[in-house]
DSSP file (Angstrom, degrees, kcal/mol; ACC not computed):
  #  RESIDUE AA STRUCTURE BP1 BP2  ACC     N-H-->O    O-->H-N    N-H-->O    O-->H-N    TCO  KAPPA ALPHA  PHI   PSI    X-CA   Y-CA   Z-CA
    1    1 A X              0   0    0      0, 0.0     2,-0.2     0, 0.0    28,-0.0   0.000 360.0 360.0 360.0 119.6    6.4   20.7   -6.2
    2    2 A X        -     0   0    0     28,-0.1    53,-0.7    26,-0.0     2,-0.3  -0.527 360.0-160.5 -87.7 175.5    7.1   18.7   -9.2
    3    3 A X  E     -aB  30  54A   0     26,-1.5    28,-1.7    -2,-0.2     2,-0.4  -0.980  13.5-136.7-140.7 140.7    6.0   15.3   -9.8
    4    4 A X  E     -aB  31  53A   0     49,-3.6    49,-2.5    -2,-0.3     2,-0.4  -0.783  20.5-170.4 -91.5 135.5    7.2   12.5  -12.1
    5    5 A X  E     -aB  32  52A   0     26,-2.3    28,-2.2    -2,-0.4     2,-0.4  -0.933   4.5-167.3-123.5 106.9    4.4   10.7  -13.8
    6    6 A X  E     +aB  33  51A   0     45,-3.6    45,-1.1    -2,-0.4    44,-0.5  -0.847  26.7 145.2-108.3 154.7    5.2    7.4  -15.8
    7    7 A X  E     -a   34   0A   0     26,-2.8    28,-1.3    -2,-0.4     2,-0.2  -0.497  34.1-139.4-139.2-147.7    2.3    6.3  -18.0
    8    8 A X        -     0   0    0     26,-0.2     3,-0.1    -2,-0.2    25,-0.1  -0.678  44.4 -63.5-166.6 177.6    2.3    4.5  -21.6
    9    9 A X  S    S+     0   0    0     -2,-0.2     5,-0.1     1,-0.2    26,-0.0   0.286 107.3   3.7 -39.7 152.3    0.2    5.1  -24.4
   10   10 A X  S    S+     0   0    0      1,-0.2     2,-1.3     2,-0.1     3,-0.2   0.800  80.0 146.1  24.2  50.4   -3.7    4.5  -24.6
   11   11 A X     >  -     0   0    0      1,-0.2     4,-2.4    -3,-0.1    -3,-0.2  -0.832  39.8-158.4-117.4  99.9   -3.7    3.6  -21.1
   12   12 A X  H  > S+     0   0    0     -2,-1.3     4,-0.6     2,-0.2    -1,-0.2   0.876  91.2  51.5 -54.6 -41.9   -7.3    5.0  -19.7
   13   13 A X  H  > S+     0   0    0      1,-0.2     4,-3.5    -3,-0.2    52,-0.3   0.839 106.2  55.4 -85.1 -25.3   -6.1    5.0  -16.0
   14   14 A X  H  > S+     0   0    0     35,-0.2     4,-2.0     2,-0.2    -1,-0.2   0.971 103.9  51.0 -57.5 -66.1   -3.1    7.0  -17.0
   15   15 A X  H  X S+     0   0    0     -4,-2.4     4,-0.6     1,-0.2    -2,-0.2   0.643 113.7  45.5 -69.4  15.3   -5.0    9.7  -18.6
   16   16 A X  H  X S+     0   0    0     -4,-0.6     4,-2.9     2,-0.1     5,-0.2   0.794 113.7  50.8 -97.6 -39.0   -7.3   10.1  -15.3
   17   17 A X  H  X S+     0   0    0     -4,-3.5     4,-2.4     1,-0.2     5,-0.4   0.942 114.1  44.9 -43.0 -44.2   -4.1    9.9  -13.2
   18   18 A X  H >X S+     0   0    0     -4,-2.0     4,-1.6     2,-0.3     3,-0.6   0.905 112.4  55.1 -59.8 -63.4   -2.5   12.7  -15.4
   19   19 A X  H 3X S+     0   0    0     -4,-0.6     4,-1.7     1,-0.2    -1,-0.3   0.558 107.2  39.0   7.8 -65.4   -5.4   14.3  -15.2
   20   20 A X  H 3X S+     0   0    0     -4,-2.9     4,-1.0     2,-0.2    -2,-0.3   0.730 112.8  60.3 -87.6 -22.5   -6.0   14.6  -11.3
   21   21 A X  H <X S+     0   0    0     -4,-2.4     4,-1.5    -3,-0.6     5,-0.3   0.829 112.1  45.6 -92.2 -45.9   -1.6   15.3  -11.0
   22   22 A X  H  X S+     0   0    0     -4,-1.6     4,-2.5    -5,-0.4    -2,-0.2   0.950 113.5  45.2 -39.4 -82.2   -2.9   18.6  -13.6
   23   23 A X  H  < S+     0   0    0     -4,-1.7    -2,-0.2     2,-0.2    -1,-0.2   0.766 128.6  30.2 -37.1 -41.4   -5.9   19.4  -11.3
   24   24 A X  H  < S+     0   0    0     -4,-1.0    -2,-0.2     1,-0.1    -1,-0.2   0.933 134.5  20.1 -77.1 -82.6   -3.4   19.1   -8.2
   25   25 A X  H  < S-     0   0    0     -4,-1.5     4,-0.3     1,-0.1    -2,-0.2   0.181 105.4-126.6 -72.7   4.9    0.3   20.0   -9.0
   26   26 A X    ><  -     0   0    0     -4,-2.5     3,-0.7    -5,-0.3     4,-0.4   0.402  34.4 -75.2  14.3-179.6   -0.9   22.1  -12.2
   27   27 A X  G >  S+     0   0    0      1,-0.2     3,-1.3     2,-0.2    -1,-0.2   0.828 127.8  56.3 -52.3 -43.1    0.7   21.4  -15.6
   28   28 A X  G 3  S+     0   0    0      1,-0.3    -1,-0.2    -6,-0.1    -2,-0.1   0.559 102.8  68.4 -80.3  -0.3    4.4   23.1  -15.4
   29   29 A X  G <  S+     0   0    0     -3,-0.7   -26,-1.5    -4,-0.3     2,-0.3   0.827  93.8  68.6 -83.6 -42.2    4.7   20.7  -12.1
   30   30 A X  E <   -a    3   0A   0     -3,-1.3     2,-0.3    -4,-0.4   -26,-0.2  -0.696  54.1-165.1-123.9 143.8    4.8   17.4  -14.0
   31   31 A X  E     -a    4   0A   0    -28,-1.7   -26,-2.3    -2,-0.3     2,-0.3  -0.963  19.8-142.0-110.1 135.1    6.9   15.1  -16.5
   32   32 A X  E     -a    5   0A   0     -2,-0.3     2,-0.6   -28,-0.2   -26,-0.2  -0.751  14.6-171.8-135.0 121.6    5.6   12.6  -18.1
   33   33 A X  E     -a    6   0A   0    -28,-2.2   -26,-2.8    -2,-0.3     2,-1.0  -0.943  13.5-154.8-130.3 105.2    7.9    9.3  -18.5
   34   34 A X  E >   -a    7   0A   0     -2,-0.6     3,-1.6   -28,-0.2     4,-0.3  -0.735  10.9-152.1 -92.3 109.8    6.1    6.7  -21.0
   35   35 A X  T 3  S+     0   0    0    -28,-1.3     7,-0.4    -2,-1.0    -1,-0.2   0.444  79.6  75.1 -68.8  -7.4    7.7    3.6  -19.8
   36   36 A X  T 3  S+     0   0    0    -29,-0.2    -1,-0.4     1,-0.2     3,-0.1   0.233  86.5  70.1 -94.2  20.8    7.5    1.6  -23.0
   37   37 A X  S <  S+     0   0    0     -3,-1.6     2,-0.8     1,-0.1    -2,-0.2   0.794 100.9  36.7 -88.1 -50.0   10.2    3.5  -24.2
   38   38 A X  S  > S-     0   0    0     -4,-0.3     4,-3.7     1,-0.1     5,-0.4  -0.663  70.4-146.5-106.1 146.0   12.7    2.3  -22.2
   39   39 A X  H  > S+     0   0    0     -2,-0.8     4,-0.6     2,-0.3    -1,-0.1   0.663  96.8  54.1 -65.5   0.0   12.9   -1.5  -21.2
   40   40 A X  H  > S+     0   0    0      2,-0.1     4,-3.5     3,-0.1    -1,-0.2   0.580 119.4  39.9-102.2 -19.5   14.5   -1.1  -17.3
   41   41 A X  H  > S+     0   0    0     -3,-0.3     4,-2.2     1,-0.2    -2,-0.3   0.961 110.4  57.0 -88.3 -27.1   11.5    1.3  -16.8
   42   42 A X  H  < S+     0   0    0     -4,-3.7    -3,-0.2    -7,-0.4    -1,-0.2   0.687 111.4  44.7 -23.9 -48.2    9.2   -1.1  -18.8
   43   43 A X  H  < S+     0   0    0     -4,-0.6     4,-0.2    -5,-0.4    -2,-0.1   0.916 112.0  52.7 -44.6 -67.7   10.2   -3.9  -16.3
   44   44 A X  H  < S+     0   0    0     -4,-3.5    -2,-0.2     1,-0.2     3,-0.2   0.871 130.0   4.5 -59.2 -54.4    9.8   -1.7  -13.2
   45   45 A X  S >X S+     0   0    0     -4,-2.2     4,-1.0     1,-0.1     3,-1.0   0.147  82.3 115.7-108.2  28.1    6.1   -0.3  -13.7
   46   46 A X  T 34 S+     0   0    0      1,-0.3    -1,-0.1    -5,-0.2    -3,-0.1   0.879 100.3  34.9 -71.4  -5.9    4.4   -1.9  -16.9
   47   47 A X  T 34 S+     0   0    0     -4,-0.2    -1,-0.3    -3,-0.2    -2,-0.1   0.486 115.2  55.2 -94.9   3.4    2.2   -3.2  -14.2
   48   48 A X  T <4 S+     0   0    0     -3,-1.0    15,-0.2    15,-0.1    -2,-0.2   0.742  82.5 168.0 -95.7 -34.5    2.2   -0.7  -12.2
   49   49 A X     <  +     0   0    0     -4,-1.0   -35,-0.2    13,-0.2   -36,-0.2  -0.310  54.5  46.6 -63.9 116.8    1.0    2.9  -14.3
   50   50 A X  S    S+     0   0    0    -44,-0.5    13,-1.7   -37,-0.2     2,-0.5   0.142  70.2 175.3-123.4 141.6    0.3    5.2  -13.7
   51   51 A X  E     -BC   6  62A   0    -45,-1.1   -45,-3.6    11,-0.2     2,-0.7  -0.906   4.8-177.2-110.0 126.3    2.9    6.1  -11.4
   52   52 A X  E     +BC   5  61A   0      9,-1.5     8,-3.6    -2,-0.5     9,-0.9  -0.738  20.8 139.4-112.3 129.5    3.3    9.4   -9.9
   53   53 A X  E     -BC   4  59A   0    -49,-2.5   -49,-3.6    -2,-0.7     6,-0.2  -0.887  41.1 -75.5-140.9 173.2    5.8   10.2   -7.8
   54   54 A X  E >   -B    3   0A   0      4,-2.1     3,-4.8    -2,-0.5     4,-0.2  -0.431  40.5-108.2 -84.1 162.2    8.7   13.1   -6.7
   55   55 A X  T 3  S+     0   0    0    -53,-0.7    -1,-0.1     1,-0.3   -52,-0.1   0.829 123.0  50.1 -41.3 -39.0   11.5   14.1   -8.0
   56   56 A X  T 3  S-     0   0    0      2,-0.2    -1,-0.3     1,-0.1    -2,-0.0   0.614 119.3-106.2 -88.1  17.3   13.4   12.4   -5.4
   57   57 A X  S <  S+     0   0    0     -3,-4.8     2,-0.5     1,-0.3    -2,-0.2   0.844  73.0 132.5  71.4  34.1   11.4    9.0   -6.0
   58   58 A X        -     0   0    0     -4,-0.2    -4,-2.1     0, 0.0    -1,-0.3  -0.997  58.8-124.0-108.4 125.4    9.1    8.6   -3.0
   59   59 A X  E     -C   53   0A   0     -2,-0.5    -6,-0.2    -6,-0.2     3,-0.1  -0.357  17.2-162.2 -72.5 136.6    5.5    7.6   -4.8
   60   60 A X  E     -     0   0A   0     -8,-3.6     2,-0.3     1,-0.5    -7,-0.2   0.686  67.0 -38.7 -96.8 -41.1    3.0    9.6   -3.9
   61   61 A X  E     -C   52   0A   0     -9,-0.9    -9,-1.5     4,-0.0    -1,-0.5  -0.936  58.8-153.0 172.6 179.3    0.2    6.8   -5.3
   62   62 A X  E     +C   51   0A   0     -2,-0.3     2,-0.4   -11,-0.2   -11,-0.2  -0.963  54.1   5.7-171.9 127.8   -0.2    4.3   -8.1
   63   63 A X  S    S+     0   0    0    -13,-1.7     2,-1.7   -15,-0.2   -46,-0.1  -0.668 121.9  39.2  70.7-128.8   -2.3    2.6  -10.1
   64   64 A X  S    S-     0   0    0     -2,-0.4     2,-0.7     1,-0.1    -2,-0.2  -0.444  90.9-139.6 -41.0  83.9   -5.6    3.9   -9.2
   65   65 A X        -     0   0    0     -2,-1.7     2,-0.5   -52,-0.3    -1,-0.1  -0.316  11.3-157.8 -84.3  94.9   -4.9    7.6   -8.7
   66   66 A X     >  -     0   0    0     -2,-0.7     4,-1.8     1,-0.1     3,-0.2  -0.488   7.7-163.8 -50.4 100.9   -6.6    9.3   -5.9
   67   67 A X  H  > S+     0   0    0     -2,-0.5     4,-1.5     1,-0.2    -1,-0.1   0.808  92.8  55.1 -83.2 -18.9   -6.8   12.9   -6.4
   68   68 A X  H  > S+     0   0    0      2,-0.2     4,-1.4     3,-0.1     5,-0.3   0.782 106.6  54.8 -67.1 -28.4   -7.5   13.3   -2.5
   69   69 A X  H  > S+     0   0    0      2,-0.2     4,-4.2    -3,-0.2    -2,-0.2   0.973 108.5  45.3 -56.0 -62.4   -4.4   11.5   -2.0
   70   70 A X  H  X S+     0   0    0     -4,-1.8     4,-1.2     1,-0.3    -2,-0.2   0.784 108.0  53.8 -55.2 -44.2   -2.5   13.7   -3.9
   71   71 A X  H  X S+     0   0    0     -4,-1.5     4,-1.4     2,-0.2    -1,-0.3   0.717 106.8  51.6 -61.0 -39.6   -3.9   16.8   -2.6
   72   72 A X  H >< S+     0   0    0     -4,-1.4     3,-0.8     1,-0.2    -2,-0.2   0.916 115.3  50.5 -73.0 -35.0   -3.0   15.6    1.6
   73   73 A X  H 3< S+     0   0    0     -4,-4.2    -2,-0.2    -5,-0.3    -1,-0.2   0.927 109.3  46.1 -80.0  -9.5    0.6   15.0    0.0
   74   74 A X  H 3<        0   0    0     -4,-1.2    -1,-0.2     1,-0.2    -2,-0.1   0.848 360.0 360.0 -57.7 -41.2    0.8   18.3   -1.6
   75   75 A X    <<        0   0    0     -4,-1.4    -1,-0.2    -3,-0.8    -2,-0.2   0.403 360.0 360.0 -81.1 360.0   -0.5   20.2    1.4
């Protein structure tokens, strides 16, 4: 399964999310969207990150990233 991940920059909760999405989905699974590059996605999560969600854009979880969470939706 891939997974879309938006994060930004120096953003601690982002590299744990990122992190746990690895540990879950492995690396070739995920893309990585830093939302302060574009301003409609800037809008949508700069409070929000990290969000990981599927390709077809139902979030899987947000902000604080559960890596048991991630794991029931995988399975």
């Amino acid at each position: 399964m891939r997974v879309i991940i938006y994060t930004r920059q120096a953003c601690p909760l982002c590299e744990k999310g990122i992190a746990a999405a690895r540990s879950v989905f492995g690396g070739n699974q995920i893309t990585l969207v830093d939302v302060d590059l574009d301003i409609g996605l800037m809008e949508r999560y700069t409070d929000r990150v990290p969000v990981i969600e599927t390709e077809d854009g139902e979030i899987i979880d947000e902000g604080i990233i559960s890596e048991s969470m991630l794991r029931a939706f995988a399975s």
